[in-house]
N, C-alpha and C positions, 0 to 999 in steps of 0.2 A: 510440445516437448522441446526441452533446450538440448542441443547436440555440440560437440565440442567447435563445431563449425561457426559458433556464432560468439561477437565480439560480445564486450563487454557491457557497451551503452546499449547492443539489442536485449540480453539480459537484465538489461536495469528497466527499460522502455516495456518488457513486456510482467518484470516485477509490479510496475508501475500500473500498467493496466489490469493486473490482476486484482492488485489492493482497491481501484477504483470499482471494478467490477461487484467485491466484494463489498463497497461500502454501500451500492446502490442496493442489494440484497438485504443488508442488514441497518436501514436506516429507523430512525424512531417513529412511532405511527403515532395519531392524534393523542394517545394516551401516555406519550414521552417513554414505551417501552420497545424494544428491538423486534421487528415481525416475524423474525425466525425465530430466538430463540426466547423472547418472550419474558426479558430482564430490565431493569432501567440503565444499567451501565454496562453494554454490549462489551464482553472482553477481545471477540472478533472484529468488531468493528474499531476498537481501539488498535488490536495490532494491526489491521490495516491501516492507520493512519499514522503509524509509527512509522511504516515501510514505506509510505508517500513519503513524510518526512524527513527519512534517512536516506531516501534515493536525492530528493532536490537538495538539501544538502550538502551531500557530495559533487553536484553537479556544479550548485554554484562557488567551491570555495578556490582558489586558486590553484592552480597545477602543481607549484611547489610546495603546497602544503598539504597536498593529498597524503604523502607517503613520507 
């Protein structure tokens, strides 16, 4: 659970690992389809990969340009 007690980068870090977690559940199997939900273009494992992508990012663009 995230509580207000926690900064910013720990909320992004355990975003991070959730979408990782996520993408190892829903990877494609020998037959190029998702092992859970049994599609060829996974729309959970895409927005996990959105949310890796929007975490790093933000990580890497410069301080003045975040906001």
């Amino acid at each position: 659970m995230t509580g207000p007690f926690l900064s910013l980068a720990q909320i992004r870090n355990r975003l991070i690992l959730t979408a990782r977690a996520v993408l190892r559940d829903h990877r494609a199997g020998p037959d190029g389809r998702c092992r859970v939900c049994r599609v060829p273009g996974c729309r959970v494992a895409t927005a996990a990969r959105n949310v890796i992508d929007a975490a790093t990012e933000i990580e890497l663009r410069p301080a003045d340009d975040r906001w």
